[in-house]
N, CA and C atoms as a LAMMPS dump frame, in Angstrom:
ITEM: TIMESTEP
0
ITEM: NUMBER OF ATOMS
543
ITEM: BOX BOUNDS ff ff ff
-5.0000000000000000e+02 5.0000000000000000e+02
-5.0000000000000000e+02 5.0000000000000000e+02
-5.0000000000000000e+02 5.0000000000000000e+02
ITEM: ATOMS id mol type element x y z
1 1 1 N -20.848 -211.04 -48.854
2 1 2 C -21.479 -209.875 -49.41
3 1 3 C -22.617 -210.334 -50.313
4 2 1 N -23.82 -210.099 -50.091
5 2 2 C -25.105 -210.085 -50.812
6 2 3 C -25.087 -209.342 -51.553
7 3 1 N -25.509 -209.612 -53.335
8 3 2 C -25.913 -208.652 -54.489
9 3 3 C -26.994 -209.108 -54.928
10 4 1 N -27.639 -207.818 -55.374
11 4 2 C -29.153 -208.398 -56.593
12 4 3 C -28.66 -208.505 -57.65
13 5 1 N -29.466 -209.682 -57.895
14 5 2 C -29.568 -210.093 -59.368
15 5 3 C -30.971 -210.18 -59.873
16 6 1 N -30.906 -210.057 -61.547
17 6 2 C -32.198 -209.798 -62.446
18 6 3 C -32.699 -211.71 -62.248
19 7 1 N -31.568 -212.562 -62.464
20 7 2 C -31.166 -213.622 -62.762
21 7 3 C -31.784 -214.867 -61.166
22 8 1 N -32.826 -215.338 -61.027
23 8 2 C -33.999 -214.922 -61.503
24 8 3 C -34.599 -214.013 -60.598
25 9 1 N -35.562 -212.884 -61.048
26 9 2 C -36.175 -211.859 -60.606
27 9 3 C -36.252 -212.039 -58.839
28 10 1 N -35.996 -211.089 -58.197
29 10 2 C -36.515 -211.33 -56.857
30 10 3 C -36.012 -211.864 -55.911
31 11 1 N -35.146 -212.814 -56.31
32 11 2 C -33.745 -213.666 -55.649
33 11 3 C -32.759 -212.571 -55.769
34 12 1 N -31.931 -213.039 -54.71
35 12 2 C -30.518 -212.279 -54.191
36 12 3 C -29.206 -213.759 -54.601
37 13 1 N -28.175 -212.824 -55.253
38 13 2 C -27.189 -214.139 -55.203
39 13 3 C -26.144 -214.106 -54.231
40 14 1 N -25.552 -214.973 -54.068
41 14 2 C -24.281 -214.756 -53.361
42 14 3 C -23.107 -214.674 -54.288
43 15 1 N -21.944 -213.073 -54.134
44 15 2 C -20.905 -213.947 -54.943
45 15 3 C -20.057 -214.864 -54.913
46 16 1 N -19.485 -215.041 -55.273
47 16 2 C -18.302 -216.648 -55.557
48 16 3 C -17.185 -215.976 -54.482
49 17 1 N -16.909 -217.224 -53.829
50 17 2 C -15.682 -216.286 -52.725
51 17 3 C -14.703 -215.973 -53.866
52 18 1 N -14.077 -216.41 -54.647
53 18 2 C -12.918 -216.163 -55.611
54 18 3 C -13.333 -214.762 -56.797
55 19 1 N -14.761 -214.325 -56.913
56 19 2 C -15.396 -213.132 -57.367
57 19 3 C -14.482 -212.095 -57.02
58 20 1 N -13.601 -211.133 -58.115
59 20 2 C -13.151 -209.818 -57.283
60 20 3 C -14.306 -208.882 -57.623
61 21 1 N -14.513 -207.929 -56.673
62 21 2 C -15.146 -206.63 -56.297
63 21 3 C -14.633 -205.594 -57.392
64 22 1 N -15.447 -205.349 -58.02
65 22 2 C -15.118 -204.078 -59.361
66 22 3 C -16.178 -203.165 -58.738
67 23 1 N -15.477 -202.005 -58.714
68 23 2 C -15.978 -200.933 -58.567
69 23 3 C -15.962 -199.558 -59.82
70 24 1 N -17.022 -199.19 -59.925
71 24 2 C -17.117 -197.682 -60.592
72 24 3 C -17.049 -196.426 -59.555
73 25 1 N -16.875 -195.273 -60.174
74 25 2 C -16.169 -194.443 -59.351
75 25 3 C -17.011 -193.346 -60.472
76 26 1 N -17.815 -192.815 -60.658
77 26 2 C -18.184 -191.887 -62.007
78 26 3 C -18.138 -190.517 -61.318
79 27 1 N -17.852 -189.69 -62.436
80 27 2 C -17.664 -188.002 -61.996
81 27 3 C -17.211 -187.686 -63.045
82 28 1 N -17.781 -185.889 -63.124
83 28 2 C -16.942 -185.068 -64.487
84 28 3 C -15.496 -184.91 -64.454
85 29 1 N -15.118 -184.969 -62.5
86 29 2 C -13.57 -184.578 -62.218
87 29 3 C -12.799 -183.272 -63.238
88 30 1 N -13.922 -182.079 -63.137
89 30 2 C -13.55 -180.928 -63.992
90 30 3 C -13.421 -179.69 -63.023
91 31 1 N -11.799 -180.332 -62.271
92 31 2 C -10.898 -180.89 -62.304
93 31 3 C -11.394 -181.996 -61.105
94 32 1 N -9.954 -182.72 -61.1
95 32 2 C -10.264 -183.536 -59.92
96 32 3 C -9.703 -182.638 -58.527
97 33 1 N -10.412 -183.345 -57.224
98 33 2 C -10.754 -182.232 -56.187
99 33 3 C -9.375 -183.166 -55.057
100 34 1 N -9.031 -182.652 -54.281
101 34 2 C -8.589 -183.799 -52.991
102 34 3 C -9.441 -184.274 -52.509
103 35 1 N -10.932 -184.083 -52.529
104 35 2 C -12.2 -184.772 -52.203
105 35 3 C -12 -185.896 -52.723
106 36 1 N -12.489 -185.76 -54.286
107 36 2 C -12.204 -187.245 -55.008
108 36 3 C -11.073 -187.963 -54.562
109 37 1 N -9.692 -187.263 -54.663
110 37 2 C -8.964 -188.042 -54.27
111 37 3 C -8.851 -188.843 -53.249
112 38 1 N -9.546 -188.523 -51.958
113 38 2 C -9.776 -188.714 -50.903
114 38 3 C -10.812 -190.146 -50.956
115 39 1 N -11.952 -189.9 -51.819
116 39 2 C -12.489 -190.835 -52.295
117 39 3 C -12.371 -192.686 -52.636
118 40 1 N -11.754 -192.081 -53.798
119 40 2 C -10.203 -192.854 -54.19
120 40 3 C -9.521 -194.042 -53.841
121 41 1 N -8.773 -193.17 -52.699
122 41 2 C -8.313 -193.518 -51.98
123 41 3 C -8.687 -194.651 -51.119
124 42 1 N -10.173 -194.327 -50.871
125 42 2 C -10.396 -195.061 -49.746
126 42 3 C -11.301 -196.436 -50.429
127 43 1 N -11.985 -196.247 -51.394
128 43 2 C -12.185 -196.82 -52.167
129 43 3 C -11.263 -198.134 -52.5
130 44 1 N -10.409 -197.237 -53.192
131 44 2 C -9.431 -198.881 -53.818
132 44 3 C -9.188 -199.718 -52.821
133 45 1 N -9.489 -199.282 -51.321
134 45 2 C -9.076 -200.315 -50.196
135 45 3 C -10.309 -201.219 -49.949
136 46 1 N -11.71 -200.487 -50.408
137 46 2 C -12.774 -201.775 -50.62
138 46 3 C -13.05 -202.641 -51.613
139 47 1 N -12.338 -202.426 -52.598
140 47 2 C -12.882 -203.268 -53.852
141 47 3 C -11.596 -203.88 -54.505
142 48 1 N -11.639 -205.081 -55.163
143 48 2 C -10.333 -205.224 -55.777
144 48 3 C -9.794 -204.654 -56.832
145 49 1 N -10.63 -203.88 -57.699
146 49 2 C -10.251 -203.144 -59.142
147 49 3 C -11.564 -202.13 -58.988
148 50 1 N -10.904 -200.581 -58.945
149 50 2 C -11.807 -199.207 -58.839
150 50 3 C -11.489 -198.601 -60.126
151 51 1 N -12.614 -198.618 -61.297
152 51 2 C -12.553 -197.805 -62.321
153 51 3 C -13.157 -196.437 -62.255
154 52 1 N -12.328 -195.334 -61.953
155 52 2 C -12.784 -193.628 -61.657
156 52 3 C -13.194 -193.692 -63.501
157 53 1 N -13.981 -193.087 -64.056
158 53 2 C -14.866 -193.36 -65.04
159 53 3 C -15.419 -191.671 -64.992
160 54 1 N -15.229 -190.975 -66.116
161 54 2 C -15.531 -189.776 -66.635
162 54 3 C -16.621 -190.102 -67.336
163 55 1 N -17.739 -189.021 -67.515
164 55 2 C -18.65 -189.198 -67.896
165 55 3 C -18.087 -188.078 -69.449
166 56 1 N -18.579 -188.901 -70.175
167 56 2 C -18.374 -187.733 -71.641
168 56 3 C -19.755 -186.835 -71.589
169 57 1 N -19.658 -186.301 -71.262
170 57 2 C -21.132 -185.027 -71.513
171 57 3 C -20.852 -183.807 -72.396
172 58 1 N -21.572 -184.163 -73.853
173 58 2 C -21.468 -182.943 -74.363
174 58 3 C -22.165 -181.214 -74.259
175 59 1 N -22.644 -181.698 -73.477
176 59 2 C -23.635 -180.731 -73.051
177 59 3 C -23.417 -179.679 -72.717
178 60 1 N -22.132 -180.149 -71.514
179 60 2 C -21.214 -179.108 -70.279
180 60 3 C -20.6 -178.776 -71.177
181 61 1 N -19.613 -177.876 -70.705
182 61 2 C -18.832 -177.009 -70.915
183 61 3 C -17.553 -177.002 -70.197
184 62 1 N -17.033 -177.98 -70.231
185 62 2 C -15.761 -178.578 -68.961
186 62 3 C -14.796 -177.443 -69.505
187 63 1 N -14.029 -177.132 -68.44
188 63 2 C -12.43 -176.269 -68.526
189 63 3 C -11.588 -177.57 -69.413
190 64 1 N -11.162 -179.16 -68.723
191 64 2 C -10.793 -179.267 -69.301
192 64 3 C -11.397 -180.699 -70.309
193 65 1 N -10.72 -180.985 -71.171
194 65 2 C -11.391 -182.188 -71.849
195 65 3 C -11.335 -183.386 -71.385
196 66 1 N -12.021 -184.178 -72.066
197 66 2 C -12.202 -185.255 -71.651
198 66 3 C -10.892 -186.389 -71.014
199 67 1 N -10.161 -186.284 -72.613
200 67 2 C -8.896 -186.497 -72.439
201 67 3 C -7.709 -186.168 -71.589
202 68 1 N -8.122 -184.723 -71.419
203 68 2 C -6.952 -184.425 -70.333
204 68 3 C -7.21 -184.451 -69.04
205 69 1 N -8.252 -184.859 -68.714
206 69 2 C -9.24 -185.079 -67.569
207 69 3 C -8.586 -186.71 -67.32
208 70 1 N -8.864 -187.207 -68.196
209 70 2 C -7.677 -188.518 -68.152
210 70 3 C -6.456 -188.877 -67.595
211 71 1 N -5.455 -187.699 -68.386
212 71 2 C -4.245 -187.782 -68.35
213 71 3 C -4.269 -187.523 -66.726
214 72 1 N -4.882 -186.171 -66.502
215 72 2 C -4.667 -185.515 -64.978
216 72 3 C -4.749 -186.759 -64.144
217 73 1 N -6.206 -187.371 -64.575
218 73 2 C -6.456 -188.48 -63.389
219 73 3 C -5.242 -190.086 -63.023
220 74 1 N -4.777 -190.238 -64.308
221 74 2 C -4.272 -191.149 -64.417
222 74 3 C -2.729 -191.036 -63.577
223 75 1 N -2.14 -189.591 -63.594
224 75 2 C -1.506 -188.853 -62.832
225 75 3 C -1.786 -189.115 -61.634
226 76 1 N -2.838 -189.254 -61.218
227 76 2 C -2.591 -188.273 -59.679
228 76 3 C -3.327 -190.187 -58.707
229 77 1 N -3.666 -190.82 -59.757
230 77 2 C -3.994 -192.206 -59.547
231 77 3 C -3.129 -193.13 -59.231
232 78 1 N -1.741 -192.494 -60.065
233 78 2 C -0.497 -193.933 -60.012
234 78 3 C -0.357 -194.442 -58.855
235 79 1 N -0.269 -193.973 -57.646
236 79 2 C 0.05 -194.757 -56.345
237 79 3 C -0.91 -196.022 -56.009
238 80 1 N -2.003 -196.052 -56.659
239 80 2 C -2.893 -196.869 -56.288
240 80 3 C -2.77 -198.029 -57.666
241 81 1 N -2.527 -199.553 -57.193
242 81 2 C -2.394 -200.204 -58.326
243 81 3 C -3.472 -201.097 -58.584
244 82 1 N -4.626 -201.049 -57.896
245 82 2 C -5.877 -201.465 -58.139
246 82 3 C -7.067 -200.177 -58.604
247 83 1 N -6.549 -199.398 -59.159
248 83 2 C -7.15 -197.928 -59.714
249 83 3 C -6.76 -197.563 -61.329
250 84 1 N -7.969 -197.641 -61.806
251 84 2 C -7.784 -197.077 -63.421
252 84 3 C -8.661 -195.824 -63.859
253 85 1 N -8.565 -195.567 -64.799
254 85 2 C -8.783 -194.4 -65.42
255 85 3 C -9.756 -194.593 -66.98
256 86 1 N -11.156 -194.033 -66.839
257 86 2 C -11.805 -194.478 -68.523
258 86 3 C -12.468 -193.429 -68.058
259 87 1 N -13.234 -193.387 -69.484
260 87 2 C -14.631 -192.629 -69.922
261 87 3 C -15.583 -193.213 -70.54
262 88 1 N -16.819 -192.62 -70.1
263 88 2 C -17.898 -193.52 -70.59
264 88 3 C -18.904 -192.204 -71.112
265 89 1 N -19.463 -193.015 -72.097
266 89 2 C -20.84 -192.045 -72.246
267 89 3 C -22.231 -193.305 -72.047
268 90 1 N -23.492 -192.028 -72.108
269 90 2 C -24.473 -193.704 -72.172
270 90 3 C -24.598 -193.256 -70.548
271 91 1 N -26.075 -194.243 -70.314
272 91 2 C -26.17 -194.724 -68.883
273 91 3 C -25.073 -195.812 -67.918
274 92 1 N -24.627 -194.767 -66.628
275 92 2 C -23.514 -195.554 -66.037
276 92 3 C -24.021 -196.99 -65.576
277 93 1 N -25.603 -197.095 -65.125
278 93 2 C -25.941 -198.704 -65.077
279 93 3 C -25.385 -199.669 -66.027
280 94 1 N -25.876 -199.332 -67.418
281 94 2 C -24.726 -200.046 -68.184
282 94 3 C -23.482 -200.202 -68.26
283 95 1 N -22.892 -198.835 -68.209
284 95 2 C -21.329 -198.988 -68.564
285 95 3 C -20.917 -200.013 -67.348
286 96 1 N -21.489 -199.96 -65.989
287 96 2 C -20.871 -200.715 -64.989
288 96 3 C -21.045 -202.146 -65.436
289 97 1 N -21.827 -202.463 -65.729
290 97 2 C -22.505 -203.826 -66.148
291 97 3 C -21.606 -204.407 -67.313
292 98 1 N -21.375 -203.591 -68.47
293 98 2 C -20.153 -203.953 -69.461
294 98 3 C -18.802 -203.895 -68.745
295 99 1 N -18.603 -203.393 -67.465
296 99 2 C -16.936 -203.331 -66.75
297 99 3 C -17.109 -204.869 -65.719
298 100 1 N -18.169 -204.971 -65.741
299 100 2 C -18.386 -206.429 -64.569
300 100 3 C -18.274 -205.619 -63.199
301 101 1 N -19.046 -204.333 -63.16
302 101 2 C -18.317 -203.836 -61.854
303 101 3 C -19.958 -204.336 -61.219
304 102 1 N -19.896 -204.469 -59.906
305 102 2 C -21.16 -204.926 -58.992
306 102 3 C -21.434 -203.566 -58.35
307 103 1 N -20.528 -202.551 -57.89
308 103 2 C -20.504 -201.465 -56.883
309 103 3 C -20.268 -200.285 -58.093
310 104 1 N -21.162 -199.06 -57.587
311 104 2 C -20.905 -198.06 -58.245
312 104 3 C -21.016 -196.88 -56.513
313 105 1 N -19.389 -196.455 -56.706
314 105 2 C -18.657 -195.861 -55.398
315 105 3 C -19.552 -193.933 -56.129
316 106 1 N -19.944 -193.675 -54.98
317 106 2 C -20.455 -192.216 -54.969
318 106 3 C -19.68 -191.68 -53.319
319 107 1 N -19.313 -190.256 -53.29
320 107 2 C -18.696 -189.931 -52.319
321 107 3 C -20.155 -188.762 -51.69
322 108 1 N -20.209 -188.365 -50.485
323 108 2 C -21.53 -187.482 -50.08
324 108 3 C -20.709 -186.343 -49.473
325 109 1 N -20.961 -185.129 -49.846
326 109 2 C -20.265 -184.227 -48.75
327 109 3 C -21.074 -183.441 -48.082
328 110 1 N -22.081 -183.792 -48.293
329 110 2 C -23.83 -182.939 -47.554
330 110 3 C -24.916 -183.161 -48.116
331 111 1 N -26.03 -182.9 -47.035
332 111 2 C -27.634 -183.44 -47.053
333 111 3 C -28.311 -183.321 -48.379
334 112 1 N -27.685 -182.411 -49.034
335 112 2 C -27.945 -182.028 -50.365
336 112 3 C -27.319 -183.053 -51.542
337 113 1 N -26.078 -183.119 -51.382
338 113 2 C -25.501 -184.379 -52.46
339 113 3 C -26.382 -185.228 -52.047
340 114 1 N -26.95 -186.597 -50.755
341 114 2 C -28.037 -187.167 -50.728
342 114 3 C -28.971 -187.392 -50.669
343 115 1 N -29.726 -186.813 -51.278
344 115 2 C -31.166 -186.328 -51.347
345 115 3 C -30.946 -186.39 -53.195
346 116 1 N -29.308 -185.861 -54.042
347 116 2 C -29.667 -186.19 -55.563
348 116 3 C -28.696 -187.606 -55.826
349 117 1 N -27.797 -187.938 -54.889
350 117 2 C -27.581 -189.508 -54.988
351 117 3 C -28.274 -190.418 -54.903
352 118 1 N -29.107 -190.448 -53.704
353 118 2 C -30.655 -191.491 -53.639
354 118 3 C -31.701 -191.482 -54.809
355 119 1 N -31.392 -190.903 -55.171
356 119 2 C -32.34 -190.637 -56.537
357 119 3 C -31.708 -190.907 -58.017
358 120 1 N -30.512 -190.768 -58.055
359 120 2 C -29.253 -191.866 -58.689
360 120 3 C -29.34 -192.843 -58.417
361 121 1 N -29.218 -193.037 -57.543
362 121 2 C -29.017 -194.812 -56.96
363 121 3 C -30.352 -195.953 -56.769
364 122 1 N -31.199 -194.9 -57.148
365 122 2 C -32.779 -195.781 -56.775
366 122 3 C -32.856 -196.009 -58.428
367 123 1 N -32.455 -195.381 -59.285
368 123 2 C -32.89 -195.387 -60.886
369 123 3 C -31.992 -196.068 -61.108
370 124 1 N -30.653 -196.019 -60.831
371 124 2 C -29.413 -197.379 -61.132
372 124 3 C -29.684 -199.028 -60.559
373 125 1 N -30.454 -198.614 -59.971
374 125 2 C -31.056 -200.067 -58.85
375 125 3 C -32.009 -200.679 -60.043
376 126 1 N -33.105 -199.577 -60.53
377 126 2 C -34 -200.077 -61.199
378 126 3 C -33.411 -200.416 -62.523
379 127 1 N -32.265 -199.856 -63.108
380 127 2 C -31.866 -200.448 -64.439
381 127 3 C -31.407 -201.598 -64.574
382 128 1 N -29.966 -201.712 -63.196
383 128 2 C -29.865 -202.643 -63.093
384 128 3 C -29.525 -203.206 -61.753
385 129 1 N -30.758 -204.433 -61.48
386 129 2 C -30.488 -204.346 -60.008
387 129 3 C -29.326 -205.093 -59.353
388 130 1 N -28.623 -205.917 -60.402
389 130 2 C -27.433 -206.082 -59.729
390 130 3 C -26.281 -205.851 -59.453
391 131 1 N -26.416 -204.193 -60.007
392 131 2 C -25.291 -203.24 -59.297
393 131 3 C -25.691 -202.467 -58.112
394 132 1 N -25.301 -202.397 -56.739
395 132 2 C -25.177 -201.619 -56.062
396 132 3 C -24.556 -200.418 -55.565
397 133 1 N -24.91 -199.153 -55.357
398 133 2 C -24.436 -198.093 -55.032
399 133 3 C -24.287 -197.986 -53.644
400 134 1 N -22.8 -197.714 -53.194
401 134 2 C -21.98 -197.327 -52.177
402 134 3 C -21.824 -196.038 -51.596
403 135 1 N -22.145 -195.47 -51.015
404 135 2 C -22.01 -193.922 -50.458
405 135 3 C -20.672 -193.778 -49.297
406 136 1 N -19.756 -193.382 -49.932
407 136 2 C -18.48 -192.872 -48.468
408 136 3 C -18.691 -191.268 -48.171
409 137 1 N -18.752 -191.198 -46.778
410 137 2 C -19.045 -189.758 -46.339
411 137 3 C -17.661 -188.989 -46.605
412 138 1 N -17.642 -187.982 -47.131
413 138 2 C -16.548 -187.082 -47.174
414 138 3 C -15.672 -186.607 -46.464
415 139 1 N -14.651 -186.518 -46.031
416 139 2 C -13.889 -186.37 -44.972
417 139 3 C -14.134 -184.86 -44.448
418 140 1 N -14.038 -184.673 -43.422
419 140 2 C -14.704 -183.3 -42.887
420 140 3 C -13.745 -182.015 -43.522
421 141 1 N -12.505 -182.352 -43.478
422 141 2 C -11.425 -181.875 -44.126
423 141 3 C -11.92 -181.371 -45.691
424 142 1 N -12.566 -181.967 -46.502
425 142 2 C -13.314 -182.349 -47.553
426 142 3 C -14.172 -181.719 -47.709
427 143 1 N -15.243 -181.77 -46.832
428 143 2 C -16.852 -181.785 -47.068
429 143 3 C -17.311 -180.231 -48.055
430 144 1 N -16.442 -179.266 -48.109
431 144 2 C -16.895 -178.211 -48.69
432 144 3 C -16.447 -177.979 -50.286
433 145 1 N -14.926 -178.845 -50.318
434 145 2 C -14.691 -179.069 -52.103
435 145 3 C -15.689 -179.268 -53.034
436 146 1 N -16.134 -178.627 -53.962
437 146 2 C -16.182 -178.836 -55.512
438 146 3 C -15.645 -178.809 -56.201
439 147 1 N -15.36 -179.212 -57.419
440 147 2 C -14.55 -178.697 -58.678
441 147 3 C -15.101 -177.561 -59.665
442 148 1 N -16.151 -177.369 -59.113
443 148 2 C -17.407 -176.188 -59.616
444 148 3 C -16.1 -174.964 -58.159
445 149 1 N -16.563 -174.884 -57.368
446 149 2 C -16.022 -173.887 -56.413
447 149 3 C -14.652 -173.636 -56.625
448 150 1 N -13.66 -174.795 -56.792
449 150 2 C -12.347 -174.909 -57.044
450 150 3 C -12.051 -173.762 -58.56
451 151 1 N -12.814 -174.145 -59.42
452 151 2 C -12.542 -173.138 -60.605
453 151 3 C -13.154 -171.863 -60.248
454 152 1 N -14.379 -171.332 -59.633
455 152 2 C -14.76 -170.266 -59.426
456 152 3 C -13.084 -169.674 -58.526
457 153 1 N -12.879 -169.706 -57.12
458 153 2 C -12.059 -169.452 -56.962
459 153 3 C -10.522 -169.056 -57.206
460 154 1 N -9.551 -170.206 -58.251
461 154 2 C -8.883 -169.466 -59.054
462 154 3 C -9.213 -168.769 -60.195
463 155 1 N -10.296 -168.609 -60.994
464 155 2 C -10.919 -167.873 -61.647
465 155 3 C -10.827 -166.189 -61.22
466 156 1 N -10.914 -165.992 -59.995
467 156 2 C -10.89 -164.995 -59.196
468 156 3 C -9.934 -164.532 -58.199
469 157 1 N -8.739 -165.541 -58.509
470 157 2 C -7.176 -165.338 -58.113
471 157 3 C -7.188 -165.687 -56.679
472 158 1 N -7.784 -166.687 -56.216
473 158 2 C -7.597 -167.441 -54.485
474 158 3 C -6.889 -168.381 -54.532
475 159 1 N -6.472 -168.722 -53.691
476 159 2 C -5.912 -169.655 -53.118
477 159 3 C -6.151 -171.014 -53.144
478 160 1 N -5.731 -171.848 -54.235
479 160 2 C -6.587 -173.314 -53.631
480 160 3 C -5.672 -174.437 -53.158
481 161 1 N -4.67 -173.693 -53.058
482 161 2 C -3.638 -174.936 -52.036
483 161 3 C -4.922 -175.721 -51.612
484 162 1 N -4.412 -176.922 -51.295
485 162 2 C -4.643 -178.47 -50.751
486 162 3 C -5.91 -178.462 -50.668
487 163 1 N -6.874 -177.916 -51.99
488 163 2 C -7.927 -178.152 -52.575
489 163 3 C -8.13 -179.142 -53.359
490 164 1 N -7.09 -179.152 -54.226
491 164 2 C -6.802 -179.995 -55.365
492 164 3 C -5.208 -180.787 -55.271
493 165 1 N -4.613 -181.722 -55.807
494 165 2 C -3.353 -182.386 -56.119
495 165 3 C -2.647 -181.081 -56.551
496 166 1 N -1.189 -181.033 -56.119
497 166 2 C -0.517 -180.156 -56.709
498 166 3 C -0.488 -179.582 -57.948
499 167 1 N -0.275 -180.893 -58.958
500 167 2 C -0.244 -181.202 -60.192
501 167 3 C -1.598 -180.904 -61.141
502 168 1 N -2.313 -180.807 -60.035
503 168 2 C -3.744 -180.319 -60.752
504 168 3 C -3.869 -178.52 -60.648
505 169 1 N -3.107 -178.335 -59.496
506 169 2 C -2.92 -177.259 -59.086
507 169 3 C -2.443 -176.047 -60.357
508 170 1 N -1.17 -176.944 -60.825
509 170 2 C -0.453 -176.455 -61.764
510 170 3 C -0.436 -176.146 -62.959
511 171 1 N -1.944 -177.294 -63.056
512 171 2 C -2.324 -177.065 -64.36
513 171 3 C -3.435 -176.278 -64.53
514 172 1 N -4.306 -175.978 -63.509
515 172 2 C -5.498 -175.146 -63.705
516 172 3 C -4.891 -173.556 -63.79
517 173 1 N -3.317 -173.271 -62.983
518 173 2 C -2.97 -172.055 -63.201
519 173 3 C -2.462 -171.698 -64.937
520 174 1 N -1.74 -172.862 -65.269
521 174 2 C -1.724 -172.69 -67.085
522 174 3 C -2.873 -172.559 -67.592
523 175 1 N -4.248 -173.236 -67.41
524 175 2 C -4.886 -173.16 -67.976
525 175 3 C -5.685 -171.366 -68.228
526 176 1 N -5.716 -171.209 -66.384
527 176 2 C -6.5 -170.253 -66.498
528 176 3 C -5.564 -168.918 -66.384
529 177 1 N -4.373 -169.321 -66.802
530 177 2 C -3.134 -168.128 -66.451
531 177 3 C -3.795 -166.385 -66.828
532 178 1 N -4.728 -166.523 -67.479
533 178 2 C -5.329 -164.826 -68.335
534 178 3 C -6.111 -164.47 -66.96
535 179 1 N -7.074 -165.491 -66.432
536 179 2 C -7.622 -164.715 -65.508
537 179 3 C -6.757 -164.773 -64.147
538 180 1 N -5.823 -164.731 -63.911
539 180 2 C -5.177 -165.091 -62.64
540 180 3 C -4.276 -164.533 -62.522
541 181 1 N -3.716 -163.871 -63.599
542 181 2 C -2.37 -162.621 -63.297
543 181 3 C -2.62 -161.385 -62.996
């Protein structure tokens, strides 16, 4: 596997066969989707250590917090033992670069997510070029999840069986129990 490096400009390195593969995984996961999970999933089978990595944005207005965005994930993560759970604020070029991760994992579920990933991934290139961004196509099963759509919908009392993890399931109905009865 070929990576760029800054180290020196213009040259490509090779890594060390004994090098493990760190991966980033970034998203609000407000909530997490079976998309992501799906993600995930497939993920931890390319890299040797996948950090799913919340972005702290004060900006939004998440349902839930940061923290429990955590807990949920760290939940619904356990089966996978090369899979962790953080938050970052700050540019993710860096944060990957302080995790030693080389790969920053993005999932695509249409022409539209790539068209604003390539444009992520061309500015993460330029910060730092020796992280690379990974694109896995969404499982067709998949391709229409958001966690934006997922809350509109129980918001409005639908159905989101095997939208989301059960457990996520369970908790977006506590959360949003006022609008949903």
């Amino acid at each position: 596997m070929k990576v760029r490096t800054l180290l020196p400009v213009g040259r490509t390195a090779k890594m060390q066969k004994n090098e493990k593969v760190v991966a980033i995984y970034p998203g609000s996961f407000d909530p997490i989707t079976s998309g992501h999970l799906d993600v995930i999933e497939r993920g931890s089978r390319i890299c040797d250590r996948l950090i799913v990595a919340i972005l702290r944005n004060e900006s939004k207005s998440p349902l839930f917090g940061v923290e429990e965005r955590m807990q949920m994930l760290t939940e619904v993560v356990a089966a996978y033992p090369n899979v962790e759970v953080d938050s970052f604020d700050g540019l993710l070029a860096h944060y990957a670069l302080r995790k030693g991760a080389r790969l920053i994992l993005r999932g695509i579920r249409a022409i539209s997510d790539y068209e604003y990933e390539l444009q992520m991934a061309l500015m993460n290139r330029r910060l730092q070029p020796q992280v690379e961004t990974v694109f896995l196509l969404a499982g067709e099963q998949y391709s229409f999840i958001s966690s934006k759509l997922v809350k509109e919908i129980i918001k409005l009392g639908g159905n989101i069986a095997g939208l989301v993890p059960p457990v996520i399931e369970q908790r977006l109905h506590e959360r949003l129990k006022v609008q949903t009865t």
